[in-house]
N, C-alpha and C positions, 0 to 999 in steps of 0.2 A: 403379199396378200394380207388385206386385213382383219380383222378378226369377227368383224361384221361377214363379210365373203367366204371365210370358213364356219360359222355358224350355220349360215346358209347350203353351202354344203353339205355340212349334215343333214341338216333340214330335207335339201332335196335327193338324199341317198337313201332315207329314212321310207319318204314316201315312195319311190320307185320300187324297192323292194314290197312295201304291202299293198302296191296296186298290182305288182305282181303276181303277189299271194293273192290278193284278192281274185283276178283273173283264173288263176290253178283252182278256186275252191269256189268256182261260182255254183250257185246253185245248191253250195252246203251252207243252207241258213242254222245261225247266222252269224258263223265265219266270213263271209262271204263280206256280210255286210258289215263286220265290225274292221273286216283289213280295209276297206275302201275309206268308212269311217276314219281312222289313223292315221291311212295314206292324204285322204283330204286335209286333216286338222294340221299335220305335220307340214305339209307346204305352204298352203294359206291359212291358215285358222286369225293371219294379222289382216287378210284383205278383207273382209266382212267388218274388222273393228275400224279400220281406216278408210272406209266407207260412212259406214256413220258417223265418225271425227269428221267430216268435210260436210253431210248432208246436215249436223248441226249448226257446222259454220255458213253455211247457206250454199255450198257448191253442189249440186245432185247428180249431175252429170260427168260423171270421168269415169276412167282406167276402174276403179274401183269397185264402183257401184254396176258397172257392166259386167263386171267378172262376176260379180255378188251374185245378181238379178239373172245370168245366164245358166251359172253352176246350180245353185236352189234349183231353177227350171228343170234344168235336167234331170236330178235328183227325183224333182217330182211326176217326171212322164216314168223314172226307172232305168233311166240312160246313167246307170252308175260309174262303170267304165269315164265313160265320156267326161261327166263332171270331175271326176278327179284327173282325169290326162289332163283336162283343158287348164286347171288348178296348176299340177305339176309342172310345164311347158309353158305358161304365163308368168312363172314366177324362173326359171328356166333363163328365160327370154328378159326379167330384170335384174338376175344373175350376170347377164353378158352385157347389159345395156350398164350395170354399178361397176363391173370389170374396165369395158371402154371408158365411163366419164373419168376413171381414178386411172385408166393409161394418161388420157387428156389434159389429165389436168395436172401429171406432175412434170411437164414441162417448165409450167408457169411456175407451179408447187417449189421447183427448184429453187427459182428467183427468190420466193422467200425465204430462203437458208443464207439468204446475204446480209440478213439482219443480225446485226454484232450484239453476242451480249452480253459483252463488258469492253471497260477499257480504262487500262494503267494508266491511270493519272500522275503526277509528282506534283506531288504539293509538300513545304516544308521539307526538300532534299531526301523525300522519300516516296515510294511510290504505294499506291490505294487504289484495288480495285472497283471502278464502281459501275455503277448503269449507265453508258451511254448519253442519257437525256440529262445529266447531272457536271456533265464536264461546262463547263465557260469556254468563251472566244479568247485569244490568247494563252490559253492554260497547255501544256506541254504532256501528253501520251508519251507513252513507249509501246510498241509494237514486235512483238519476240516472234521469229520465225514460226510460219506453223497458225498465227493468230489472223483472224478477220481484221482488216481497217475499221477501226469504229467510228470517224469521223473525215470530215473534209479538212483538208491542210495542206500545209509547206514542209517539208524535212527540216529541220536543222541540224542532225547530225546520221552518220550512218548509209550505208548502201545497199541494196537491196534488187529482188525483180518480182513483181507482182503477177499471181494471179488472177487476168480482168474476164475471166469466160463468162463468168456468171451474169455481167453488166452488159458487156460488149459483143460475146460470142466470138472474141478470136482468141483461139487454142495458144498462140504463142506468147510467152512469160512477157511484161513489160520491163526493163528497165527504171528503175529509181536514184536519184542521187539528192545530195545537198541544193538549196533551193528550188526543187521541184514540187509540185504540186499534186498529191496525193487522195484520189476518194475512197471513199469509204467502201464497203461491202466488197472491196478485193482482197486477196487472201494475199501474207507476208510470204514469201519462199525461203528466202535464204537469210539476210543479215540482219541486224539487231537496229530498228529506226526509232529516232524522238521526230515527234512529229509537232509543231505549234496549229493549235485548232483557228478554224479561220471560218469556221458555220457551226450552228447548234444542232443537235442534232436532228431538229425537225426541220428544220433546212437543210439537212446534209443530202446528197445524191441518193444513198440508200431510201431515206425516208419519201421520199420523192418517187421514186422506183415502184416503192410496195404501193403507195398510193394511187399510181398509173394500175398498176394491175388488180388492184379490189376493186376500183370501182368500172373497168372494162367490161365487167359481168352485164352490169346493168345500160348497157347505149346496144341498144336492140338492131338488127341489123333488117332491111323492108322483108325478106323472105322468114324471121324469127314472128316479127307483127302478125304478118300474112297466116302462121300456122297458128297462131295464137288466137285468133280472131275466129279461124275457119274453124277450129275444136270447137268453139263455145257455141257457135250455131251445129256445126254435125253432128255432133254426140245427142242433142235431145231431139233432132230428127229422126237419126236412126233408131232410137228409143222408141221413139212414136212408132216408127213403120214397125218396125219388129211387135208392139201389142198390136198393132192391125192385121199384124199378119198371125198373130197367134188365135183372134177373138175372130177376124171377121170371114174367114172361111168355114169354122165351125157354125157360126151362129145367123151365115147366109146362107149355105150350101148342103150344110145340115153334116159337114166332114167330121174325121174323129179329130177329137181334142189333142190326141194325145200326139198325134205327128207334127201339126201346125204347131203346137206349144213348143215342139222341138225343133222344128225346122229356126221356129221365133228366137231361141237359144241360141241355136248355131250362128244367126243372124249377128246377134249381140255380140257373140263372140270374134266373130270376122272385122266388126263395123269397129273395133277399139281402136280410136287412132292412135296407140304410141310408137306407130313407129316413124311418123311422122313429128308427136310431140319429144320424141327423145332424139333422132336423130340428124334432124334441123340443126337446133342450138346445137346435139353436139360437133356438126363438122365445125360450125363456125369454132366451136371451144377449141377443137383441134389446130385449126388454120390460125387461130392466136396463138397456141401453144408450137405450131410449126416457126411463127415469127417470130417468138421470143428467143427459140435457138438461135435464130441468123441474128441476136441483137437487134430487132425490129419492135420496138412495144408499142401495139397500135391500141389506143386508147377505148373500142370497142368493136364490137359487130357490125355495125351503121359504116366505119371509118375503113373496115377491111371490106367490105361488101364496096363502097365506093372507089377503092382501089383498083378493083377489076375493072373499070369502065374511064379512067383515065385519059381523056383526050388530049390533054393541053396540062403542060408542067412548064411553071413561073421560077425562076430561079433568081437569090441573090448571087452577088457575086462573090462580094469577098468573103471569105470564110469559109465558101459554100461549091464555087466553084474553082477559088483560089484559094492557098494557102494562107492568105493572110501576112504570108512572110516577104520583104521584099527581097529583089538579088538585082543586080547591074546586067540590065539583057541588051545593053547596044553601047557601042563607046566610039565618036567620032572624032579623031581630033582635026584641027587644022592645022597645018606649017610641023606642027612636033608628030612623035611617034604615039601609037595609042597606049604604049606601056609608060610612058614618060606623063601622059596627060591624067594616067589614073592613079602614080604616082603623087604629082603635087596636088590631087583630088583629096588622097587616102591622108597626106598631112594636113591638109587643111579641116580633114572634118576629125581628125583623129581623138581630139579633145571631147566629143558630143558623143552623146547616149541615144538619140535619135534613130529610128529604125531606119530609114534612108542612109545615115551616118557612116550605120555598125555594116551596112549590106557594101557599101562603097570599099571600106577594109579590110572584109571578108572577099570582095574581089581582087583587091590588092593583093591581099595576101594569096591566094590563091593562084598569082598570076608571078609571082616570084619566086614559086615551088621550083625545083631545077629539077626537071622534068628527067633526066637522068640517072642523078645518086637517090630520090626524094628527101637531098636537105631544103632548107630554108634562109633565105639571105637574108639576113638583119632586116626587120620592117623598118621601123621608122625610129630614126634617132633623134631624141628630145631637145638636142643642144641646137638642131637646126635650124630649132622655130623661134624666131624672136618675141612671135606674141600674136594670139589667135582673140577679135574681135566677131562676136555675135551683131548681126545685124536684124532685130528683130522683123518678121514678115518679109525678110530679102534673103538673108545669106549671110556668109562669113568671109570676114577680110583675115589673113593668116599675114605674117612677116615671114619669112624661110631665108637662110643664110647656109653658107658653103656648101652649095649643092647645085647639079645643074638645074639651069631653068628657076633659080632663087629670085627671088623680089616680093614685090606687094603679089597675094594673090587672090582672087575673086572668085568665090562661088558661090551660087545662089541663083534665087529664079529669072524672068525677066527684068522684074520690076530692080535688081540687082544692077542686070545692065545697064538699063535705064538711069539709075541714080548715079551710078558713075561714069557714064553719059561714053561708056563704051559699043564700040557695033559689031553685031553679034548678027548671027544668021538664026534665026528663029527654027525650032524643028518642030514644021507642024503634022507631020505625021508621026510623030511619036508617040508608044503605046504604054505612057506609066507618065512617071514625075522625071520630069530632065532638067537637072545640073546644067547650069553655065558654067565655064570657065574662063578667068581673063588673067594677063598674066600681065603687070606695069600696063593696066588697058587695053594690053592688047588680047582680043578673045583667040583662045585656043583651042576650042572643043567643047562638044557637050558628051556629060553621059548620063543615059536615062537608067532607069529604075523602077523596074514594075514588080507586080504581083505575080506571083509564079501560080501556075494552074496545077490544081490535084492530079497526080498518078492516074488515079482514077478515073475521072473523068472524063476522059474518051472511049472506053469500055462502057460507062454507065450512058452515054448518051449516044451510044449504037445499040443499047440493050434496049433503052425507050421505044427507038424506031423500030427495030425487030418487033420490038409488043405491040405495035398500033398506035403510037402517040401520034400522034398530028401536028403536034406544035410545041416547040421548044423554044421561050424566052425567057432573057436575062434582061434584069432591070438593077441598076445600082445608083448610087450615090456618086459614083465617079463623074468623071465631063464625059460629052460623047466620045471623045474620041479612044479614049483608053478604055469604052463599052465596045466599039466596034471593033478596035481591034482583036478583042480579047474572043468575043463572037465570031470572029471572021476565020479564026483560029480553029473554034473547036465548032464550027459550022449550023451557029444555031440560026434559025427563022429569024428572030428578031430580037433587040435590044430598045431599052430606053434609057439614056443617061442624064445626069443631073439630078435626082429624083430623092425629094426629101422624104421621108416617111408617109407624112398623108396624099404625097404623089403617087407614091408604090399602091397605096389604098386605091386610089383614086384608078391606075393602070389596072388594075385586079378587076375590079369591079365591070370596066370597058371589056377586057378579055371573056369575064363573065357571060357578058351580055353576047357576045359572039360564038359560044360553043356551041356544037349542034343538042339538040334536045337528048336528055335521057345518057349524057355524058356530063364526067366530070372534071374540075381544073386543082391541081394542087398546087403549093407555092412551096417550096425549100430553100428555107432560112435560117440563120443560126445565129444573129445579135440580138440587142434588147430594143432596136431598134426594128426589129422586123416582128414584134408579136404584133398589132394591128394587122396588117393584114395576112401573117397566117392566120388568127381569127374570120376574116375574113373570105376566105378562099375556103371552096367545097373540103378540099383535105388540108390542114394545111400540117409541113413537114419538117420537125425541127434538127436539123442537122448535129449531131456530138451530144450525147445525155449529159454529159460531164459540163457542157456550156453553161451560156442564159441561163438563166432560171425563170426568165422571163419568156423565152421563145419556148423554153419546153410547157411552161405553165399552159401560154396559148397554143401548144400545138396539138394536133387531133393523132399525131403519126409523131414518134421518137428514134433515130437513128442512131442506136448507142456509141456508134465509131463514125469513124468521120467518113467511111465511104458510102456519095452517090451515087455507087451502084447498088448498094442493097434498096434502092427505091424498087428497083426490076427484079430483086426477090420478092420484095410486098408486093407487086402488080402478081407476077406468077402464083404465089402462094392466093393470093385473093381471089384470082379465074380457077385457081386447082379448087381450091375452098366452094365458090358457087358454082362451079359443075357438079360437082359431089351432091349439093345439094339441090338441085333440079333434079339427077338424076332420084336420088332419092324420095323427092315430091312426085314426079312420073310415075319410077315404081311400086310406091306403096300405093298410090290414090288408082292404078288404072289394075292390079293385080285384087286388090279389096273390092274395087265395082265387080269383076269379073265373079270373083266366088260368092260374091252376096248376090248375083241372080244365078248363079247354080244354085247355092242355099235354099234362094228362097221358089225356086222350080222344084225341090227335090232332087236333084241329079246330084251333087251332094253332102254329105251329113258334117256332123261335128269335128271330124277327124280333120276332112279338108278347111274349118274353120280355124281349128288349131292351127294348123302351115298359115291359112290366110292374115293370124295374128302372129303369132309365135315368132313363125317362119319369116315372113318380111319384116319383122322387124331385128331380128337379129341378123337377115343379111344388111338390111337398111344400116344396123350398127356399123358392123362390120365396115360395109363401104364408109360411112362416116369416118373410122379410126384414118386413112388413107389421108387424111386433109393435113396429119402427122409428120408425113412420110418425105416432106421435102427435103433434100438434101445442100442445097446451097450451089456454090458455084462449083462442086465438083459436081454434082446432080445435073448441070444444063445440059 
């Protein structure tokens, strides 16, 4: 609790008891009148001065000035009681509405505890604690167990497992080792790391992070506009009616002053929108603060509001719906055995650093495991190879000696076969990059090599369909066929392949033009080749905080881990979020008409005005805090 909250506290402990005492001694002037006096100044004696503060700044109408204008009134018909309850119970009710926004907001509140402030530099074979924004690129941290990451980097020495909740929202420790890539605002666990800086710190992931969530406050969401707009026209309406209704029954009908000036009070007091103005923005603050748990940082109100209403989700592929990593998913030989073919594969590329290269090896090797003891048979012996030639844009010619199946050997694409005017059977349904192999010309087999599909991703794109997505397309950079196949797979509507950047633009835009009205279309992307048109696209969704720096810059929605199913937390969390508040625009706007023509019938008084402000907006809080309450994928 803060110390503002406990002051307050007192404050309304203070008055309770001498509106108390005031009640016990009514009518012993003027005890009577000095507890009520005490009890009033003690809870409000600020809402009269923060009335005037805003009627100078030119605002006349709010929260403020209605309490001012209705409390006085009362006061002066004699309704003493009354003006100090209404005082007590309006401040009561900003009590629980300061309580909710400080639940609300230290979700988010958390994420800024990721901000490092320091870090051991070594400079001259010694180490110097400094500020963060003072380290250089290339300059060498150390990082002692127990400490924040203060910058983006590579290990070069040491081992370690990282705390990433605070980025990512998964509870489980990372692993760290030598050449790995390390960000910042995750907390060291265990071993002692030097780490080489490889971003400054206003480019570091942290910095970046804090910057998504300052400025989220400010991207308004249609139902934040909406109440914003209706305050500034209702408050000086109900203003008006309330002096019409105080002056023009007296002064047509010849009634007593002193009922209509009260009932006019009660009026004032009923008609205050804040439970409307306070607990709008805050489910939305909530429904940020619910996403920021699941590692969801959606860049505002506008972006999490449009999340509910998703019809159509545009996907890249690689990175996004793939791993990005390749592995050997098909090996056919001809004439030879397919352990033999991927064999003189794994020597032939074994020289190359190439991620097709390293994936063909890693099958080798994997395929020579002795499934049995789990040792390992000698991979590839060095003496065998007499001499491995690069063929730039074709393949590699390798020599191999004392070994079966030795000779010239050929691998590489068609244009490979082609040039060594070998014949080869073409694989045209192949779903990735496919290896030729020829062995003295004669071809032996191919083996392809694709992209492996996220874990993920078939849970998150049954998660889409469950919420009402309509349309699921993957559009990449590949040829068509390694786009179909890859769709065909994980059984999406549609694909487009080939597709250079301002193509994907150019496909968004088409897709655009095609949603049904009053829906929205996202795109989820994670290269720096995809920030155009996630710019582009109603949401658009940058897959891995830790990526691009380019796709999170342009993205409206950040997914701190690489999983595509937390997009189906952001859809849920977004309909939890604008239910909450519908319901809450319903119940305050149809429960406030209802007692402001009691009010202003007589049937009745202040008391029930108090519930009509007080009351709905402290339940209206209440409900709001619930936009909190998601729990994630144990919660579905």
């Amino acid at each position: 609790m803060t110390k503002k909250q406990k002051k307050m506290i007192v404050r309304l402990v203070v008055s309770a008891v001498f509106l108390i005492a005031g009640i016990a001694a009514e009518r012993i002037h003027p005890v009577d009148w000095i507890c009520f006096a005490v009890s009033y100044l003690a809870a409000g004696y600020d809402i009269p001065l923060k009335a005037a503060r805003t009627i100078r700044g030119g605002q006349v109408f709010d929260e403020n000035f209605l309490m001012t204008v209705a409390t006085v009134g009362a006061v002066f018909v004699g309704a003493y009681e009354e003006a100090v309850a209404v005082m007590l119970f309006y401040q009561v009710g900003e009590f629980f509405n300061d309580y909710a926004v400080n639940k609300s907001r230290k979700s988010i509140s958390d994420l800024m505890d990721i901000n490092p402030e320091f870090a051991n530099v070594v400079r001259g074979g010694a180490e110097e604690q400094v500020d963060p924004d003072e380290v250089e690129i290339g300059e060498t941290v150390v990082i002692r167990p127990g400490e924040r990451v203060p910058l983006d980097g590579v290990v070069v020495k040491g081992t370690s497992s990282l705390d990433t909740k605070a980025l990512t929202g998964e509870s489980m420790p990372a692993a760290i080792g030598e050449g790995e890539a390390i960000v910042s605002g995750s907390i060291n666990l265990s071993g002692l790391l030097e780490v080489r800086v490889t971003k400054r710190y206003d480019d570091s992931t942290v910095a970046k992070i804090l910057e998504l969530v300052e400025n989220a406050s400010s991207r308004k969401a249609r139902a934040e506009n909406f109440i914003t707009r209706f305050a500034r026209v209702y408050t000086p309406v109900v203003v008006f009616l309330a002096l019409a209704l105080a002056l023009l029954p007296p002064l047509l009908a010849g009634q007593a002053w002193s009922v209509w000036v009260y009932r006019a009070c009660s009026f004032l007091v009923v008609s205050c929108p804040c439970a409307l103005v306070i607990s709008v923005p805050l489910s939305f603050f909530g429904g940020l603060g619910a996403a920021s748990k699941q590692g969801i940082l959606i860049k505002g109100s506008n972006y999490l509001e449009a999340l509910g209403t998703l019809d159509t989700v545009v996907f890249d592929k690689t990175g996004t719906l793939t791993t990005g990593r390749f592995a050997v998913t098909d090996v056919r030989p001809e004439g030879i055995g397919s352990r033999e073919l991927l064999k003189l594969a794994a020597y032939g590329e074994c020289h190359s650093t190439h991620p097709i290269a390293m994936s063909v090896l890693e099958a080798y090797k994997e395929q020579m495991k002795d499934s049995q003891t789990g040792t390992e048979e000698p991979l590839l012996d060095q003496n065998r190879i007499v001499s491995v030639e690069e063929i730039a844009g074709h393949g590699i010619h390798a020599v191999l000696k004392d070994m079966p199946g030795a000779g010239n050997i050929y691998i590489g694409n068609e244009k490979l076969m082609n040039l060594q005017n070998i014949a080869f059977r073409p694989a045209a349904d192949a779903a990735g990059t496919t290896l030729y192999v020829a062995r003295d010309r004669e071809f032996i087999g191919t083996v392809t090599i694709s992209d492996t599909v996220r874990e993920d991703v078939p849970a998150a794109l049954a998660g889409l369909r469950a919420e009402g997505v309509a349309s699921l397309v993957m559009l990449t950079g590949d040829k068509e066929s390694v786009g179909q196949a890859v769709a065909k797979k994980l059984g999406l509507d549609r694909v487009y392949g080939g597709l250079l950047p301002a193509d994907k633009v150019a496909k968004v835009e088409a897709l655009l033009a095609e949603k049904p009205a009053g829906r929205t279309l996202a795109f989820v992307g994670d290269g720096i080749n995809d920030a155009p048109v996630l710019s582009r696209a109603d949401v658009g969704i940058a897959m891995g905080g830790i990526g691009s720096d380019a796709a999170v810059e342009a993205a409206d929605v950040v997914i701190m881990t690489d999983e595509p199913s937390k997009i189906v937390d952001g859809i849920r969390i977004a309909r939890k979020t604008v239910g909450i508040v519908r319901q809450n625009i319903v119940f305050a706007i149809g429960v406030k008409i209802l007692i402001l023509l009691f009010v202003a019938l007589g049937v009745s008084g202040m008391w029930m005005a108090v519930f009509g402000d007080v009351g709905v907006s402290v339940l209206a809080i209440l409900n709001a805090i619930r936009a909190l309450g998601y729990r994630g994928k144990e919660g579905r």
